[in-house]
C-alpha positions as CSV (number, residue, x, y, z in Angstrom):
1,X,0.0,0.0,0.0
2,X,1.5,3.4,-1.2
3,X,-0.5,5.8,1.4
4,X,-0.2,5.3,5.0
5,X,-3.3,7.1,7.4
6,X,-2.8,7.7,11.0
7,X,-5.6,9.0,13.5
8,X,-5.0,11.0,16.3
9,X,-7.7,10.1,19.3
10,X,-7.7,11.2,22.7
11,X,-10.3,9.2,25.4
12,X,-13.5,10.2,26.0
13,X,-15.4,9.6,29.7
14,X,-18.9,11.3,28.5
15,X,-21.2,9.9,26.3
16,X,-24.6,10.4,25.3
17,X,-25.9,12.0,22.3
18,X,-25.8,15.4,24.3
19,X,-21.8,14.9,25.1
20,X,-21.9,14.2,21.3
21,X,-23.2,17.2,20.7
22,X,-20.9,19.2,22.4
23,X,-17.9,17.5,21.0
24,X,-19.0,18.1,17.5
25,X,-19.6,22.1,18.3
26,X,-16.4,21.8,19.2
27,X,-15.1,20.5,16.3
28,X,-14.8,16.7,17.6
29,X,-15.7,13.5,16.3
30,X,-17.2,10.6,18.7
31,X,-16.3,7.3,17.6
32,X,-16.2,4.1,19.3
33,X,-13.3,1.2,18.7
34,X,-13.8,-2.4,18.7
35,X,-12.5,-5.7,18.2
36,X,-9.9,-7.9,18.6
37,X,-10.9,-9.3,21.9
38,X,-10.7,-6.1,23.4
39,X,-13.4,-4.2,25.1
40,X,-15.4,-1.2,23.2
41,X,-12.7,1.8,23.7
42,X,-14.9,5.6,23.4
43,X,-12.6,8.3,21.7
44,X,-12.9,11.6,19.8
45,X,-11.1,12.5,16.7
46,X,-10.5,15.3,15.0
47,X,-13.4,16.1,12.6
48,X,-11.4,17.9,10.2
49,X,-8.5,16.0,9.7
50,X,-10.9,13.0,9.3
51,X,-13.1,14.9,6.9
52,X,-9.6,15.6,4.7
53,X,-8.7,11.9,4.9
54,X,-12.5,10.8,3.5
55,X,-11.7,12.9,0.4
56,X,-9.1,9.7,-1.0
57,X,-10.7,6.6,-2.3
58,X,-8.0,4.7,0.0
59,X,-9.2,5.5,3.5
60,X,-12.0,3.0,3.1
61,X,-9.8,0.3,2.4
62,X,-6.6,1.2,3.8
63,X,-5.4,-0.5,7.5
64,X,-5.4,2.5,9.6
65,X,-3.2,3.8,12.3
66,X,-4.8,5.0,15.3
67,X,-3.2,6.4,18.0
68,X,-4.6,7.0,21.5
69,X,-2.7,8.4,24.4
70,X,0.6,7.0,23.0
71,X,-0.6,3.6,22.4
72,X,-0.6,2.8,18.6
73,X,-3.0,0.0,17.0
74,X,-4.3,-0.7,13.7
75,X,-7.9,-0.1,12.3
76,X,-10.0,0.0,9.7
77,X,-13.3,1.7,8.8
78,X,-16.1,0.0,9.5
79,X,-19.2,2.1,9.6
80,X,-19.4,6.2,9.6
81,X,-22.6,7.9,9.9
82,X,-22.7,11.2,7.9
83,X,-25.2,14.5,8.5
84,X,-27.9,14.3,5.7
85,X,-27.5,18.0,4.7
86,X,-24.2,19.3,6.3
87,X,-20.8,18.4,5.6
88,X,-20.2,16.8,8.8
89,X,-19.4,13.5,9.9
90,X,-21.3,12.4,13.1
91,X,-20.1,9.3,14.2
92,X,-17.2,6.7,13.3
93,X,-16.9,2.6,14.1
94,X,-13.9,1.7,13.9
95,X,-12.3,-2.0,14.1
96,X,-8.9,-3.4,15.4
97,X,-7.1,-5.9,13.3
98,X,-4.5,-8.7,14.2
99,X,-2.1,-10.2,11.8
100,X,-3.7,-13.8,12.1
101,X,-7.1,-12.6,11.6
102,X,-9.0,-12.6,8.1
103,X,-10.9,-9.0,7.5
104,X,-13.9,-8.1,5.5
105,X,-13.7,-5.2,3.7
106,X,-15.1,-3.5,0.7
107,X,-12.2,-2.7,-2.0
108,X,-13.0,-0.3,-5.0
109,X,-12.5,-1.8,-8.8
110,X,-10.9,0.1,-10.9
111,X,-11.4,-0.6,-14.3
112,X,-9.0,-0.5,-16.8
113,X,-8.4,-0.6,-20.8
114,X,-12.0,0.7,-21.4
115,X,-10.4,3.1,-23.6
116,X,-9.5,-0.1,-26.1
117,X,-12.3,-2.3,-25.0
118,X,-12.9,-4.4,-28.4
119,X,-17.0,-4.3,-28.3
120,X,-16.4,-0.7,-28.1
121,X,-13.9,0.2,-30.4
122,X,-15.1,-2.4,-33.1
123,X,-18.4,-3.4,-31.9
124,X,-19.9,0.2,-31.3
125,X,-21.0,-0.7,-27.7
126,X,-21.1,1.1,-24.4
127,X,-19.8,0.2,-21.6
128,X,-21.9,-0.5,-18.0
129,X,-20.4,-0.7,-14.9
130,X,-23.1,-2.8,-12.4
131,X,-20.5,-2.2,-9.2
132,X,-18.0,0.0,-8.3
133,X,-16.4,-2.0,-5.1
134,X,-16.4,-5.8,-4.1
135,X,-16.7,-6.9,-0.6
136,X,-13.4,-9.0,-0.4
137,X,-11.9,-11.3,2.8
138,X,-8.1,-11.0,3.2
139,X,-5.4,-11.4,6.2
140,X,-4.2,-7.9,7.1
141,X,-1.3,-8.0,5.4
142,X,-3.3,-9.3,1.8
143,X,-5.4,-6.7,2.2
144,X,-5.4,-4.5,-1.7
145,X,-6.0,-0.9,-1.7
146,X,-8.2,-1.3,-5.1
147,X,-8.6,-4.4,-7.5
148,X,-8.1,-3.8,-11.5
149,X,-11.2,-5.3,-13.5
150,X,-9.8,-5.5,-17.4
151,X,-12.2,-5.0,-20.1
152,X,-10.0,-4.7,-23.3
153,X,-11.5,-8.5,-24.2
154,X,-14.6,-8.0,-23.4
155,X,-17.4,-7.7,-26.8
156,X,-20.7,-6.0,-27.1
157,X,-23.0,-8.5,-25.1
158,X,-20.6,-9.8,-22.9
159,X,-20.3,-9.7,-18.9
160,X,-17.7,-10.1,-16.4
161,X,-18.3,-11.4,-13.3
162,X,-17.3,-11.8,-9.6
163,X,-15.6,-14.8,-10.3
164,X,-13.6,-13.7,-13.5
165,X,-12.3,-10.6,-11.5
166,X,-8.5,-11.8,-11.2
167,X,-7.3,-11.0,-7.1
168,X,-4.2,-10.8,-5.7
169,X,-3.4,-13.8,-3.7
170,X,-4.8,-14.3,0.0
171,X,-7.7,-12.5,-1.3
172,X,-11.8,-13.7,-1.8
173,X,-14.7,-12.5,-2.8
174,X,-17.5,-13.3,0.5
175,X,-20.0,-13.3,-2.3
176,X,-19.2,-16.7,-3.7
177,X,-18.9,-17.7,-0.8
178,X,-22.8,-17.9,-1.2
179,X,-22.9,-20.0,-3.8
180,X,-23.1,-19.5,-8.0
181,X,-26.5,-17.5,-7.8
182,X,-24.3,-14.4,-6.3
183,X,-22.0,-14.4,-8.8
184,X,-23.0,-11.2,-10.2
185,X,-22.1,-9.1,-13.4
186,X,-19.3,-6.2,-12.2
187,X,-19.4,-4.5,-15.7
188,X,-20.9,-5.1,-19.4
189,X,-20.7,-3.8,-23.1
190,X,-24.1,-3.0,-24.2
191,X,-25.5,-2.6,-27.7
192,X,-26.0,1.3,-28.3
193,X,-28.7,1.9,-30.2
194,X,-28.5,2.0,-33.9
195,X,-25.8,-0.8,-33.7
196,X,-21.9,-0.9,-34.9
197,X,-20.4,0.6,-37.8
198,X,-19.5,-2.7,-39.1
199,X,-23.2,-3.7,-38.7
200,X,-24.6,-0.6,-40.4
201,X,-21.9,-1.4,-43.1
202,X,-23.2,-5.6,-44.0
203,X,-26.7,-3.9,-44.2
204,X,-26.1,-1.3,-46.9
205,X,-23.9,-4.1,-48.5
206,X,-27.1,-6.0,-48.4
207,X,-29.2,-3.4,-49.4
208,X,-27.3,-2.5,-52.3
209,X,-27.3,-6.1,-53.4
């Protein structure tokens, strides 16, 4: 992972959603840590270096460094409640995370080669992307900071799916897990309407004829 994130959290004693409110006015951020056979630890963070942090793709599924006091654990995002209107973030979960312990986490695809993607280059499609992210389980260390989903193959009617997605090693998807009925589409070249070039072309060969 090329971006390292570290938290700065102090303890909290009050809680209740009006010692919530309070911190927030003050420009504080309740959250809660978990996990890792560890009891429930109450801190605040600070809401606007948290808010800076939310603005890279990463931080959802980057191993976090939380610090607390001077102690130092790892963390990732696990739930974060945001205001409906404001740009505010009102609460965080956070969970611990051992080395020997297998993680669930949702990674983002990135998908790549669309630009030369054969049904849309030749075949006048369009590409469709069904999902943007993939709820993967890794150890720690396994853990990718985005998966690449390759399209330059893929022609006008085709699909790729969950489990055509190629991951890095140490790394499954918890939807097949399920069985072959949640082995969904990720992306798809659709027919655009009018159809290809090349199909337009046979017709007013055929025409002509």
């Amino acid at each position: 992972m090329s971006v390292n994130f570290e938290l700065q959290g102090e303890l909290r004693a009050d809680q209740g959603k009006g010692a919530s409110r309070r911190l927030r006015r003050a420009g504080k951020l309740p959250a809660i840590v978990y996990g890792a056979g560890k009891d429930p630890m109450a801190i605040t963070l600070d809401h606007n270096a948290v808010w800076l942090s939310l603005a890279h793709e990463a931080f959802y599924s980057h191993i976090l460094t939380l610090k607390v006091n001077g102690h130092s654990e790892r963390v990732i995002l696990r739930d974060l409640q945001r205001h409906p209107v404001k740009q505010m973030v009102l609460h965080m979960d956070l969970q611990r995370v051992t080395d020997d312990q297998a993680i669930k986490v949702h990674v983002p695809l990135h998908f790549i080669n669309e630009e030369v993607c054969v049904g849309v280059k030749t075949g006048g499609g369009m590409i469709s992307h069904q999902a943007v992210e993939v709820e993967v389980e890794c150890l720690p260390k396994n853990l990718p900071e985005f998966i690449e989903v390759d399209v330059a193959a893929l022609n006008v009617g085709e699909s790729l799916h969950l489990s055509q997605i190629q991951l890095p090693e140490g790394v499954t998807v918890v939807a097949l897990a399920q069985g072959a009925d949640h082995d969904l589409p990720v992306v798809s070249v659709l027919k655009t309407r009018g159809g290809s070039s090349t199909e337009e072309s046979e017709a007013e060969g055929e025409g002509e004829a």
